[in-house]
C-alpha positions in Angstrom: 36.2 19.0 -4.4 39.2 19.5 -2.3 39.7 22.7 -4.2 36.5 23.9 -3.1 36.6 24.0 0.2 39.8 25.8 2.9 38.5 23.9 5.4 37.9 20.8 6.4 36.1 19.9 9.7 35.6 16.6 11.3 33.2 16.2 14.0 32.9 12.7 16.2 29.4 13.4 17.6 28.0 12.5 21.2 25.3 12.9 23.6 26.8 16.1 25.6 29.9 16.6 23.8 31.8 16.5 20.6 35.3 16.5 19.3 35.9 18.9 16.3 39.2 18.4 14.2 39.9 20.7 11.4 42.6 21.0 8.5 43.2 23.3 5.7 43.8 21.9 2.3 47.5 21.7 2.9 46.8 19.4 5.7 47.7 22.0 8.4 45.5 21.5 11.9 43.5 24.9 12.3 41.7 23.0 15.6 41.7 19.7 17.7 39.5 20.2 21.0 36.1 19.5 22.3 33.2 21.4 22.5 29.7 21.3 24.0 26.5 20.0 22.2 25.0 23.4 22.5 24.1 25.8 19.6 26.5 29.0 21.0 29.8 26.3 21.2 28.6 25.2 17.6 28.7 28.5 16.3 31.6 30.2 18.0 33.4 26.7 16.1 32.0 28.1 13.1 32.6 31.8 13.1 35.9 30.8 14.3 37.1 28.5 11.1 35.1 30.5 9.1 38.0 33.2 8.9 40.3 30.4 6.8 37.4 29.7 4.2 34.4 28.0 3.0 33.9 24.8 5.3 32.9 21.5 4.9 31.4 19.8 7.9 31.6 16.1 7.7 29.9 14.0 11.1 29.7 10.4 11.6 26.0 10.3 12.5 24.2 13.1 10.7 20.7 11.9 12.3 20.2 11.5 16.3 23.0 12.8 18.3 24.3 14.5 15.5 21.0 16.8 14.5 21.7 19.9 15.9 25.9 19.9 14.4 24.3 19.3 11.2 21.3 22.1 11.7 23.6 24.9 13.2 26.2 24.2 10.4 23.1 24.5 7.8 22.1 27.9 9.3 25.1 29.4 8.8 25.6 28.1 5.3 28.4 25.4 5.4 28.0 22.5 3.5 27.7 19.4 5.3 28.1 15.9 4.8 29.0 12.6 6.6 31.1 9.7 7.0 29.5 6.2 7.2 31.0 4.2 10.4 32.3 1.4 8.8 33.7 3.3 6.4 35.3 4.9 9.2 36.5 1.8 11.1 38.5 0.9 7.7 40.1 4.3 7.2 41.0 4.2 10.8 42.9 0.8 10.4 45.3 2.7 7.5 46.7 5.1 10.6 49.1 4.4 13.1 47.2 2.9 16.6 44.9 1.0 17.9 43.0 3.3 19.6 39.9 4.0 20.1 39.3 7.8 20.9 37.0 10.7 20.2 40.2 12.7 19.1 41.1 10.2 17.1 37.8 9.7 15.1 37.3 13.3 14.6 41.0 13.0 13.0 39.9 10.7 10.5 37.1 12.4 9.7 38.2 15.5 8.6 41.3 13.6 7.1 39.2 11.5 4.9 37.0 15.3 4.1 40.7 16.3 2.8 42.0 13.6 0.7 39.4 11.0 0.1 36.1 13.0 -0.9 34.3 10.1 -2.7 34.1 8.7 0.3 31.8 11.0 1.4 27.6 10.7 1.7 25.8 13.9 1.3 23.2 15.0 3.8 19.7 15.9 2.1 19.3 19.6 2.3 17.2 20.5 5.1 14.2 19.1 3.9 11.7 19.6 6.8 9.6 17.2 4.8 12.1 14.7 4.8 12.6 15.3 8.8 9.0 15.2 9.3 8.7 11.8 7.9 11.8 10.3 9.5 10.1 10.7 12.8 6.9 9.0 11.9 8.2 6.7 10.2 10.9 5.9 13.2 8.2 5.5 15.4 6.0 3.3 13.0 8.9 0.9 13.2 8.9 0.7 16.8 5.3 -0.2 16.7 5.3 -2.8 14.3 8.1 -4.1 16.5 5.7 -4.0 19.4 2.9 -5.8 17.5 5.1 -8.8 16.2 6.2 -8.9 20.0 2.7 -9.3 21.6 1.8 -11.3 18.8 4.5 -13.9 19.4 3.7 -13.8 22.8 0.3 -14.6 22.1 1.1 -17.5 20.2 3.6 -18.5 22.6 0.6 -18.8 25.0 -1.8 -21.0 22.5 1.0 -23.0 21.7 1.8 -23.6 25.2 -1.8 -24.5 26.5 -3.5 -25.7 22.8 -1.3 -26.4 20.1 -4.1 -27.4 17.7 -5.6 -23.6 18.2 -2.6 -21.8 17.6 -2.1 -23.8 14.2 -5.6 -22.2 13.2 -5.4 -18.6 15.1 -1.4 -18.1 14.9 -1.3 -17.6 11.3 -3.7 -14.7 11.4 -3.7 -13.8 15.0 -3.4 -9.8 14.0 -6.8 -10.1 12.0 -9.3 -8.1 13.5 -11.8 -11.2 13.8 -9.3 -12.8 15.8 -8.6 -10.2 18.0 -11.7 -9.5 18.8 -12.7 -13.6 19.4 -9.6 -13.5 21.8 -10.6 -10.3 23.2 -14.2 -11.1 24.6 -13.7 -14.8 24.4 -10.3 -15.7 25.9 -8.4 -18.7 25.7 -10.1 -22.4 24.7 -12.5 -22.4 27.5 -14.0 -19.3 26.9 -14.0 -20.0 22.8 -16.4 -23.6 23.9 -18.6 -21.4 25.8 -19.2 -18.8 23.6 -20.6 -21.6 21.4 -20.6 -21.8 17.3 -23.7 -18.9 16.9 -22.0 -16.7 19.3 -18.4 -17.0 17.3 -20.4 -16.4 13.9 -21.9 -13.5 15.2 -18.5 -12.0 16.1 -17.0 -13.6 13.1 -18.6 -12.4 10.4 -18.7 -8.8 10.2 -15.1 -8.6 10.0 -14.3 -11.5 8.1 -17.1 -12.1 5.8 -15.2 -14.2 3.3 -13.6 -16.8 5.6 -16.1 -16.2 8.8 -17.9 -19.6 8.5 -14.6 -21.7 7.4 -13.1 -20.3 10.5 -15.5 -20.6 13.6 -15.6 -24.7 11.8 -11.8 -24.8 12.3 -11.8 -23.2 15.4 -14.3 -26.4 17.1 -11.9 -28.7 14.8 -9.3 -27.5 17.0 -10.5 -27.3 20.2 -12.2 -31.0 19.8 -8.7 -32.2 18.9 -7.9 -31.7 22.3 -9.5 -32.9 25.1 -6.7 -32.7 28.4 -6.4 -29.2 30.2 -2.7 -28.1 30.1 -1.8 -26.6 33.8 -1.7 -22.5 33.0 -4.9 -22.7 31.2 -6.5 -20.7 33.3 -4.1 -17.6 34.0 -4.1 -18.0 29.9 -7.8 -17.2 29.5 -7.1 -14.0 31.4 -3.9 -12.8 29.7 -5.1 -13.6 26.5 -8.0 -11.1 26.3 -5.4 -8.1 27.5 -2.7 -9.1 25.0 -5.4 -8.9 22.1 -6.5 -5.7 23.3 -2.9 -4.5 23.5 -2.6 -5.9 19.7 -5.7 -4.0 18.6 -4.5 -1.0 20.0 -1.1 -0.7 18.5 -2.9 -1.8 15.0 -5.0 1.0 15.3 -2.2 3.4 16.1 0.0 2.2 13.4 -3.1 3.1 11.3 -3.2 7.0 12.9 0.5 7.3 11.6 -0.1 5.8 8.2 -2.4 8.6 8.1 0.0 11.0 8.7 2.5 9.5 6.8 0.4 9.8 3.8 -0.4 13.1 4.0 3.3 13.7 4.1 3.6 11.8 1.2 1.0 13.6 -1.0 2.5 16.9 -0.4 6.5 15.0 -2.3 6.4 15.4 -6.0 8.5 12.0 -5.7 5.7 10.2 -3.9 2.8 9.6 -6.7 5.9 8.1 -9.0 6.9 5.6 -6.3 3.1 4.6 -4.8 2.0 4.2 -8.9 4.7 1.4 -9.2 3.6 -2.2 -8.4 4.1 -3.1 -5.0 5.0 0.2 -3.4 2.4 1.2 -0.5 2.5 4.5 1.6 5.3 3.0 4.4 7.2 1.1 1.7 7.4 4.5 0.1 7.8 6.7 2.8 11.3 4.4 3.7 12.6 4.4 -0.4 12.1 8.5 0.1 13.8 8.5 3.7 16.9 6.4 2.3 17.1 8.1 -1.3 16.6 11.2 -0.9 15.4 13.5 -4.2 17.6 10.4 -6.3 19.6 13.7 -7.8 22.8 11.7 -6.5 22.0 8.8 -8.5 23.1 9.8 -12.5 21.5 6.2 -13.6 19.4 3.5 -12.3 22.0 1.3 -11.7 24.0 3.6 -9.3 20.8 3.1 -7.7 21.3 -0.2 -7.3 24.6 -0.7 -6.4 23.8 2.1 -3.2 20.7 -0.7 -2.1 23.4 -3.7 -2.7 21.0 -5.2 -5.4 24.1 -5.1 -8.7 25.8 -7.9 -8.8 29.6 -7.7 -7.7 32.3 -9.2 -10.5 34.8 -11.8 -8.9 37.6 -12.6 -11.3 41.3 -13.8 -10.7 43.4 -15.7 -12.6 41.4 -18.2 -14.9 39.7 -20.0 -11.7 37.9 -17.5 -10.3 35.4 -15.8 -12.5 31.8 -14.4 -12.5 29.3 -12.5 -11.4 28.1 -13.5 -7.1 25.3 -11.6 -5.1 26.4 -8.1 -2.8 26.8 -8.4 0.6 26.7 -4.8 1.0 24.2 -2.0 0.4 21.8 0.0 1.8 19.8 -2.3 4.2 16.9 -0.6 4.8 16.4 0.4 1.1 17.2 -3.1 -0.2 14.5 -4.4 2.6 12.2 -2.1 1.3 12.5 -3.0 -2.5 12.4 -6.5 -1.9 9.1 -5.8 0.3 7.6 -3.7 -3.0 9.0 -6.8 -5.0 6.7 -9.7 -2.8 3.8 -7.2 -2.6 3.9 -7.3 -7.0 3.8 -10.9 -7.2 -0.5 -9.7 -7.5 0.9 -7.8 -10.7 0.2 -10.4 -14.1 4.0 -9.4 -15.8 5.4 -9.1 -12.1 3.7 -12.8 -11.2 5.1 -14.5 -14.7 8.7 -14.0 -14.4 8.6 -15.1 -10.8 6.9 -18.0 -11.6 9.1 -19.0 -14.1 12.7 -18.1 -12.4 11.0 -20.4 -9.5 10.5 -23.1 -12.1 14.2 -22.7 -13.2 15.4 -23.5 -9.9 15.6 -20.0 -8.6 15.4 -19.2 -4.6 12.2 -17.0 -3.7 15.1 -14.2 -3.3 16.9 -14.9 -6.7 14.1 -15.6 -8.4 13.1 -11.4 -7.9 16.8 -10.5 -9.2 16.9 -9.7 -12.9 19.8 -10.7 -14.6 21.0 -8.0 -16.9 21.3 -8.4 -20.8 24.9 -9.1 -21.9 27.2 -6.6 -22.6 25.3 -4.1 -20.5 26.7 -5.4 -16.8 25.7 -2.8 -14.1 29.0 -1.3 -12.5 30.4 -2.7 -9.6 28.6 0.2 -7.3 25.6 1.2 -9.3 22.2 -1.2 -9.3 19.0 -2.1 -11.2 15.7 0.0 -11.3 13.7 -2.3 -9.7 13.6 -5.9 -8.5 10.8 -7.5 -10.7 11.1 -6.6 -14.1 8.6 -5.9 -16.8 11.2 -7.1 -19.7 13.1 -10.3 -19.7 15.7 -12.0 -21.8 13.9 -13.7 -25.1 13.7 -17.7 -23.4 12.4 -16.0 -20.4 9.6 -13.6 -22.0 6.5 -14.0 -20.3 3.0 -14.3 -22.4 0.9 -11.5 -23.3 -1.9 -10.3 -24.9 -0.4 -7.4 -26.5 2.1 -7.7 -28.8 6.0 -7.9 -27.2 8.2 -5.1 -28.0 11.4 -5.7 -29.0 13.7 -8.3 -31.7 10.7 -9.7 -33.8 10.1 -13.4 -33.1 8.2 -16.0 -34.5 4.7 -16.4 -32.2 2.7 -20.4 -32.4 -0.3 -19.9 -34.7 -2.8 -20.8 -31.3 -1.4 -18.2 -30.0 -2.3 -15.9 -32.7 -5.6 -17.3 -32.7 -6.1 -16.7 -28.9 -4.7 -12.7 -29.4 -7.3 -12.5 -32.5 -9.9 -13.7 -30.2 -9.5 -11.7 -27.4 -9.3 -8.4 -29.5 -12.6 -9.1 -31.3 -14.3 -9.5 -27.7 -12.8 -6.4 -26.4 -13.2 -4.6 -29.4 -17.3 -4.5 -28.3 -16.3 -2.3 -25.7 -14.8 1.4 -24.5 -14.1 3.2 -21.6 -14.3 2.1 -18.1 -16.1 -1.1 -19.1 -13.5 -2.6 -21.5 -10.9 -1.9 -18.9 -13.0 -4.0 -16.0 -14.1 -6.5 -19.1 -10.3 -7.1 -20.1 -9.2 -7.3 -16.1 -11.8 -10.3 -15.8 -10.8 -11.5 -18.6 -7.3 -11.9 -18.0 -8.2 -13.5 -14.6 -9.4 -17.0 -16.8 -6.9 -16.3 -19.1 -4.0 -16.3 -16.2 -5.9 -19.6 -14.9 -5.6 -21.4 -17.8 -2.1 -20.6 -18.3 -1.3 -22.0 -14.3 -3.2 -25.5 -15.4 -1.1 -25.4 -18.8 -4.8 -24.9 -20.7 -5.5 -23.7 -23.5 -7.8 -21.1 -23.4 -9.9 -22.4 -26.8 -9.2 -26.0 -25.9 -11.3 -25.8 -22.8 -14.4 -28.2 -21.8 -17.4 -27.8 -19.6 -16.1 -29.0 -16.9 -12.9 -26.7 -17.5 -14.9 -23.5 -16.4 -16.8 -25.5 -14.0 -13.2 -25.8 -11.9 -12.6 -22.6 -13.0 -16.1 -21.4 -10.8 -15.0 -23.5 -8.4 -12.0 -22.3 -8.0 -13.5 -18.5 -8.0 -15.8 -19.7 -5.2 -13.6 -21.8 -2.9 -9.7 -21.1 -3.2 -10.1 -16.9 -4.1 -13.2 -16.9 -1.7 -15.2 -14.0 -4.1 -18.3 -13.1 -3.4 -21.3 -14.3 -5.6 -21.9 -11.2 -7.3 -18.1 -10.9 -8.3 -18.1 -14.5 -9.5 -21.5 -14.1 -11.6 -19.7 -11.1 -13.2 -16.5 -12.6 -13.9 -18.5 -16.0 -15.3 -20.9 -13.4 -17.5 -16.9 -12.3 -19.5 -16.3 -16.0 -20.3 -19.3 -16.7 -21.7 -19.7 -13.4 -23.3 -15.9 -14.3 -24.7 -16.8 -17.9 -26.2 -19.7 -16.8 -27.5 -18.1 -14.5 -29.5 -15.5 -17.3 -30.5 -18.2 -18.9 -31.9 -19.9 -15.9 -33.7 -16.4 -15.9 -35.1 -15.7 -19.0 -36.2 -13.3 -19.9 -34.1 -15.1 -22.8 -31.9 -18.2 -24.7 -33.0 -19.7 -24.6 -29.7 -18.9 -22.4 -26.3 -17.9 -24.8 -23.2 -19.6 -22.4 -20.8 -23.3 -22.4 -22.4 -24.5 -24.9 -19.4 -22.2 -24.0 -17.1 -24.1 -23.3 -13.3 -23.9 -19.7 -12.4 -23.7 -18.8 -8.0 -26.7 -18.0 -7.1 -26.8 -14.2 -6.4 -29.1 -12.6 -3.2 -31.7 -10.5 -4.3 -30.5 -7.9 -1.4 -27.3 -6.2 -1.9 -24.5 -7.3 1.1 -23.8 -3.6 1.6 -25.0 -1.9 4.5 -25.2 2.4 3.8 -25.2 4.6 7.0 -28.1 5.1 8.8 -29.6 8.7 9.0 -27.4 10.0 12.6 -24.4 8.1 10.8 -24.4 10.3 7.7 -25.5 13.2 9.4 -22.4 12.8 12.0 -20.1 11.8 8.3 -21.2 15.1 6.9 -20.4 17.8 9.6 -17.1 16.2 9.9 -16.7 16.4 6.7 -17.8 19.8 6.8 -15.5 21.1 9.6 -12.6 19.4 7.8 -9.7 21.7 7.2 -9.5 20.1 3.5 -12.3 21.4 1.2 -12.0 17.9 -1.0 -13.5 16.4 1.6 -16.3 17.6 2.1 -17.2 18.1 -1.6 -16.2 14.1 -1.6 -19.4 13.3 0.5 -21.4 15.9 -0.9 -21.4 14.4 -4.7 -21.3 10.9 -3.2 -24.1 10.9 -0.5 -25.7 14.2 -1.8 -26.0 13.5 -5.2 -25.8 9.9 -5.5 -22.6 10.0 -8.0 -20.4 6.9 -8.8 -16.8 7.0 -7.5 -15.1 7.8 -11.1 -18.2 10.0 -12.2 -17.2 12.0 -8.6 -13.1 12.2 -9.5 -13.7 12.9 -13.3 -15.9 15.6 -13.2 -14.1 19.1 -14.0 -15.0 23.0 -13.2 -16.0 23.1 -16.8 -18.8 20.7 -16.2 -20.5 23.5 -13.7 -23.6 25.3 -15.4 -26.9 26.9 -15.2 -29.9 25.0 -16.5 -33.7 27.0 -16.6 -32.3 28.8 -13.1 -30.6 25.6 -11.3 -27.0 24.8 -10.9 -26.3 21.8 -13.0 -23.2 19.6 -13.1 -22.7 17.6 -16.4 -21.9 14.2 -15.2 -20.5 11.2 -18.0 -21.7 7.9 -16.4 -21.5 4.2 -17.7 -21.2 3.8 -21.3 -20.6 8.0 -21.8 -24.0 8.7 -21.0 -24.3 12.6 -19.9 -26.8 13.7 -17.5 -27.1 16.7 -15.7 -27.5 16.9 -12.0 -28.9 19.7 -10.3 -26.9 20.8 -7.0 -28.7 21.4 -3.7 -27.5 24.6 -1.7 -25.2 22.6 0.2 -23.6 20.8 -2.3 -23.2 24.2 -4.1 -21.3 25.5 -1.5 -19.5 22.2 -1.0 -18.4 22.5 -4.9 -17.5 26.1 -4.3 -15.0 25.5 -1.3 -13.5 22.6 -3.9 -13.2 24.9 -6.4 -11.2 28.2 -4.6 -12.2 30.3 -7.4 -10.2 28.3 -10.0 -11.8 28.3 -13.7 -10.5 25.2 -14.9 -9.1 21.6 -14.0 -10.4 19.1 -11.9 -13.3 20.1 -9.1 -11.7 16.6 -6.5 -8.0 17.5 -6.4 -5.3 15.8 -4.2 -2.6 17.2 -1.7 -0.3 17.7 -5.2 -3.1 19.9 -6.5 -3.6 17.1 -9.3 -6.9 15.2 -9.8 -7.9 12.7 -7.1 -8.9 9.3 -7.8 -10.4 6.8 -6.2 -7.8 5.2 -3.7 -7.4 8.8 -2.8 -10.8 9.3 -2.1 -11.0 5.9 -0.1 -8.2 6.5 1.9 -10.1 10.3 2.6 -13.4 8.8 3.4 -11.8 6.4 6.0 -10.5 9.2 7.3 -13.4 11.2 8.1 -15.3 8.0 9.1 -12.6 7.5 11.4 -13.0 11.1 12.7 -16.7 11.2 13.0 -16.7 8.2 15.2 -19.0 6.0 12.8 -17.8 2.1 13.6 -17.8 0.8 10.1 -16.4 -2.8 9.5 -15.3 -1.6 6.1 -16.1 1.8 4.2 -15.8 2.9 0.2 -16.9 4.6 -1.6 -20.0 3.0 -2.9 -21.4 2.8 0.4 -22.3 6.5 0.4 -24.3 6.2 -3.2 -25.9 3.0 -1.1 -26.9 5.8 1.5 -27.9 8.3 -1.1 -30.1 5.4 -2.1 -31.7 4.4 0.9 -31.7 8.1 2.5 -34.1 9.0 0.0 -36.3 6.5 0.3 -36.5 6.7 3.8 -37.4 10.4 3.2 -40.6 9.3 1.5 -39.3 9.7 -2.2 -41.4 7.0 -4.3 -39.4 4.3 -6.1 -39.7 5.6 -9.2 -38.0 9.3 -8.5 -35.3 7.2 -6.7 -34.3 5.6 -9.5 -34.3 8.2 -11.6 -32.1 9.7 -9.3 -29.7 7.2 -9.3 -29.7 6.2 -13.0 -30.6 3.0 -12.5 -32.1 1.1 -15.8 -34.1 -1.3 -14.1 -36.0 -0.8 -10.6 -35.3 -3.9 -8.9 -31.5 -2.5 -8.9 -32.9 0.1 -6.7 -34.5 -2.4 -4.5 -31.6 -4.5 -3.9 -30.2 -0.9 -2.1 -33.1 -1.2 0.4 -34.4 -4.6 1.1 -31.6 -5.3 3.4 -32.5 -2.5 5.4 -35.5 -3.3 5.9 -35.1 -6.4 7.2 -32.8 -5.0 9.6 -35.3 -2.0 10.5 -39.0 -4.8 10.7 -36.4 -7.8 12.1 -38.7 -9.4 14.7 -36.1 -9.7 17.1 -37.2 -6.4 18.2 -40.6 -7.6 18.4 -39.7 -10.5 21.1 -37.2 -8.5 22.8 -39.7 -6.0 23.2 -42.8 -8.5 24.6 -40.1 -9.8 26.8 -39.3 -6.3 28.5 -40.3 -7.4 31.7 -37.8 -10.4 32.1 -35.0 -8.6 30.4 
């Protein structure tokens, strides 16, 4: 490298000034002075050392301070690279002095540029991107910073004035339904007066699932205490204002998780990091910020070794020998991939080997740390892929369905049986529906295997805990615990079409009772109107052609993001779309003017490929189209508790027949074999719109 370059410039950064040392590769000073942190000093530095040969700029701090060095040198096509400070600080200990000058950094610097080059980071090549993304995400971190700091002050507060309510409200105190109870109810005082109705009614819309439990252990809590702690009452004033404060920084950290996503979309790197368990859009955007394009890294295990996850070999003498935990790295990146490693633990494989290293012993950190196979010890500075992995050592192997790859090994015969079982069951199945069938599946399957059951050896009353267990600890709804009961017994009765049991344990088993309206709420008629123009305006085409086939045409979320440009015809003088729907069913749909156009904006005069594409140009699907729709909600100013996709075929649904269109056609319309499905859409709103609330409210005009 040394040979490259016939100059070497150091450059010890600051606010208004810099010190610039250069050498040539002899080791000859060609300058040692200061200069302004202006672009005309930078560049008169520049043209000057240019005359001796191609430089190489090295800084200390190639972010901040030391931006516009690093830009300027960039622009007139040096190479640049930089020094990491403690590197720096150990370098500086090998020269003669103590002190601690500008001069004196900038001269070991460029001497370490000259005769140590390894020691050397490179700076990503002006990758505006990259830039981009480094601000939001620097500012993302300062709000979450903010947030934990109100938060803890608003705990502080509880814990000071009611102890028992901060045990209930602390724990989730930045859930929206406790922000809002602390915003327009205060402090303990204002949470009695409000009374139990008035808490469910604030409650529930934003936490249906553990609404009720909640406002219960909220009275628990304020019964438990009875004395008034002196401060109680400047509390119930702060308390709302803090919330507020909470709420707002929430919802700002949202705006830039917005923006950082649409950053994202446009990296090739970012669909490989955000398909891998555990890795969300911040989690992402901070791997990309502290990688790079990963060109620097030849292996996967220099990878680790730069986030300090490889384990570092101690041996001396025959006392001292083995392999202990780094106490280096990359910080922020080994942060990160342990964040990506907790978030996985919802992955089965991920979940498994956790499980079992905590079992063996392991700390929660150790137990994420794979222990490499022997004879294939990473290198002292290179690390491991990732930090849960999907292959273990043989002992430590988790179960699966499929069959393991790798050394052949002897399985149990139950086992066996168990894999034979589930394949027949599955094997009734294709498409979409054996992929949700095999997901619920796997959740009674995983059950079992926490309660050390076997799946064919369970009673009765094993799948009654098991419903239990649905309804009270995971908290489903009864819809999604009908469903998941409807697999079991679908499975055992298939076992014993088979053979394999004489009887199925879930024949008598109690299913939830499921309400005959569906819990979904569509948007009303303004709402959808208001969705649509913003949609419409949108600078991205997908958009709108994302509420046109959803609320337009009433299509399903994966019959929207699989259809293609080839599916577009002409039927008997209509525009058609070809849509495949549940079990590969084809239909076609005509398309209304608007959705027409809609399509054609999508399209941009392509002739093939997908009609939904993403920011990568690739097919969208439907956490793209989720994240998209919240967008434009967001936009159009519609307050939704929650919105998905669904919720604009539920407003397809009940749009049309608030337009007048009989049952019958409505069904139709949305493909629905049986028209009681189609009444579940509208019966609740109807007992919203013919509530008689309004009726009393109305005869009581005069006194209200």
């Amino acid at each position: 490298m040394t040979n490259e370059y016939g100059v070497f410039l150091g450059l010890d950064v600051g606010k208004s000034d810099h010190h610039a040392v250069a050498f040539n590769p002899a080791g000859k000073r060609l300058h040692d002075a200061a200069l302004p942190n202006t672009e005309p000093g930078l560049r008169k530095l520049f043209d000057k050392l240019g005359r001796h040969g191609r430089i190489l700029a090295v800084v200390d701090q190639p972010a901040s301070i030391g931006a516009l060095p690093v830009a300027v040198a960039r622009s007139c096509g040096h190479q640049i690279a930089y020094l990491p400070g403690l590197v720096m600080r150990r370098l500086a200990d090998l020269h003669p002095g103590t002190a601690k000058t500008d001069a004196r950094d900038a001269f070991v610097i460029a001497d370490a540029a000259r005769t140590l080059p390894h020691t050397l980071r490179r700076v990503d090549a002006g990758d505006d991107t990259l830039a981009e993304l480094e601000v939001l995400v620097g500012y993302d971190d300062d709000l979450a910073g903010e947030v934990t700091r109100v938060s803890n002050r608003i705990r502080g507060l509880l814990t000071q004035i009611h102890p028992p309510l901060e045990r209930v409200l602390g724990p989730k105190v930045q859930h929206h339904a406790i922000l809002e109870v602390l915003s327009r109810c205060g402090g303990p005082a204002g949470l009695r007066k409000a009374g139990r109705s008035k808490l469910a009614e604030i409650v529930m819309p934003r936490a249906p699932r553990m609404g009720a439990r909640l406002v219960e252990q909220i009275f628990t809590a304020l019964d438990a205490q009875t004395v008034v702690v002196p401060g109680t009452t400047a509390a119930e004033t702060i308390l709302p204002r803090l919330a507020d404060s909470v709420r707002e920084l929430l919802k700002q950290r949202d705006q830039i998780a917005f923006q950082v996503e649409e950053i994202l979309d446009a990296h090739p790197l970012a669909e490989v990091l955000i398909s891998m368990p555990g890795v969300g859009i911040r989690t992402a955007a901070r791997i990309l910020l502290e990688v790079g394009d990963v060109t620097s890294f030849p292996t996967s295990a220099h990878l680790a070794a730069y986030a300090g996850l490889a384990p570092v070999t101690r041996r001396s003498g025959t006392s001292i020998r083995g392999e202990h935990p780094p106490k280096g790295g990359n910080k922020q990146l080994k942060r990160a991939i342990f964040l990506s490693a907790f978030a996985a633990l919802s992955d089965p494989l991920s979940r498994a080997y956790y499980d079992r290293k905590r079992r063996g012993q392991k700390t929660q950190r150790r137990a994420h740390l794979p222990r490499p196979p022997p004879g294939r010890r990473p290198p002292r500075h290179a690390p491991h892929p990732q930090p849960v992995p999907a292959q273990t050592s043989r002992k430590a192997r988790p179960r699966r369905l499929t069959k393991p790859i790798g050394t052949p090994r002897v399985v149990p015969t139950d086992q066996l049986v168990v894999h034979a079982a589930v394949s027949a069951f599955l094997g009734r199945y294709r498409g979409q529906t054996r992929v949700h069938t095999e997901s619920d599946l796997c959740v009674l399957l995983r059950w079992c295997t926490n309660q050390d059951l076997g799946p064919l050896a369970a009673a009765r009353v094993d799948i009654e805990r098991y419903v239990r267990w649905l309804q009270d600890v995971r908290r489903y709804q009864p819809s999604t615990v009908s469903r998941r009961l409807s697999v079991v017994v679908g499975f055992y009765r298939v076992c014993v079409i088979d053979a394999i049991l004489e009887h199925s344990p879930a024949d008598y088993v109690r299913r939830p009772t499921v309400p005959a309206e569906s819990p979904t709420l569509g948007l009303g008629h303004l709402q959808f109107e208001a969705l649509i123009t913003t949609a419409r305006k949108s600078p991205n085409p997908n958009g709108f052609a994302l509420v046109a086939l959803l609320g337009l045409l009433g299509l399903r979320i994966f019959e929207a993001c699989g259809s293609n440009i080839a599916d577009l015809g002409e039927e008997h003088g209509h525009r058609v779309l070809r849509v495949r729907g549940k079990g590969g069913k084809v239909v076609l749909v005509p398309l209304p003017p608007a959705v027409a156009r809609a399509i054609d904006q999508a399209v941009d005069e392509r002739t093939s490929g997908p009609i939904l594409r993403n920011h990568h140009g690739r097919r969208m699907d439907r956490h793209v189209a989720t994240r998209r729709l919240k967008h434009l909600v967001t936009a159009a100013g519609i307050r939704m508790p929650r919105m998905h996709p669904h919720m604009l075929r539920h407003t397809f649904v009940t749009t049309m027949l608030g337009a007048g269109v009989s049952l019958r056609d409505v069904q139709i319309a949305a493909r629905h074999a049986d028209p009681r499905t189609t009444m579940r859409y509208d019966r609740a709103r109807k007992n919203l719109d013919r509530h008689p609330n309004y009726i009393l409210a109305a005869y009581m005009a005069s006194g209200t």
